[in-house]
N, C-alpha and C positions, 0 to 999 in steps of 0.2 A: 620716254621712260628711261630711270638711267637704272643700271645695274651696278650694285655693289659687290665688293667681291666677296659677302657673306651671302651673297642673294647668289655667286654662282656655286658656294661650296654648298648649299642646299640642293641647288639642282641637281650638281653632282654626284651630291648623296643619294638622292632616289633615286638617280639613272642607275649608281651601282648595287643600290637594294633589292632593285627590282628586276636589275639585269642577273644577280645572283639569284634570284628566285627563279627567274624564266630558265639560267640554266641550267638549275636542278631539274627542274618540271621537264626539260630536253634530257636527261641525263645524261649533259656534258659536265656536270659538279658532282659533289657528293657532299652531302649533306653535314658530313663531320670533317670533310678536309678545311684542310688550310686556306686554302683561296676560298671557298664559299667563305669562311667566318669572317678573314680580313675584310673583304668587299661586306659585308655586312657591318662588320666594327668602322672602317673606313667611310662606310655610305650615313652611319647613327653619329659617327662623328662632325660629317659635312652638315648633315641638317639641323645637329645642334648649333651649333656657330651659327647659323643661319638664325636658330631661334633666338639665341643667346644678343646678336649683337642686332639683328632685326627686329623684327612684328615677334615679341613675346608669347608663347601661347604654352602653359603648362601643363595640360595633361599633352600634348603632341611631346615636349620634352621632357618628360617622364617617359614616354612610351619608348622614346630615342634613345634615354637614359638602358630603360630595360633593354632594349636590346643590344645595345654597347656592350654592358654587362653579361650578358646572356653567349653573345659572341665569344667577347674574353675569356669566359670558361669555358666554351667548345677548345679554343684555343689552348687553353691550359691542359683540358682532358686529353686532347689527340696528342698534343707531348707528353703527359703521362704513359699512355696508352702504346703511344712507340717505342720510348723507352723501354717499359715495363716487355716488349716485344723483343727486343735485340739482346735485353737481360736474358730472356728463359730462352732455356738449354735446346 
């Protein structure tokens, strides 16, 4: 069996999505920081590529898509959010 290195940015992906989920659920994360979303954005990123240059399958990359997306705004929110923190008085 040979491995492509899109077949290992998939793997990689869901080792980080999942590992970001396991630890939330330990509450060693938190659910709006920064390292939860990257490992999330980073993990929807690995498995698109995987879908993208791999075995195609579109609602899985949609769902990738959404939560890429979904991340990125967490990401954007918490910099708003701490900003908008060191603003007030």
């Amino acid at each position: 069996m040979t491995f492509y290195w899109h077949d290992w940015a998939g793997y990689i992906g869901v080792v980080l999505v999942l590992l970001a989920f396991l630890l939330l659920q330990a509450h060693k994360l938190h659910g709006n920081g920064l390292v939860f979303q990257l490992m999330n954005v980073f993990g929807a990123i690995g498995v698109m590529l995987s879908l993208l240059f791999g075995a195609f399958n579109a609602a899985a990359f949609f769902m990738q898509l959404a939560w890429l997306l979904i991340g990125v705004y967490g990401i954007g929110r918490g910099m708003r959010l701490r900003r908008e923190g060191r603003a007030a008085p």
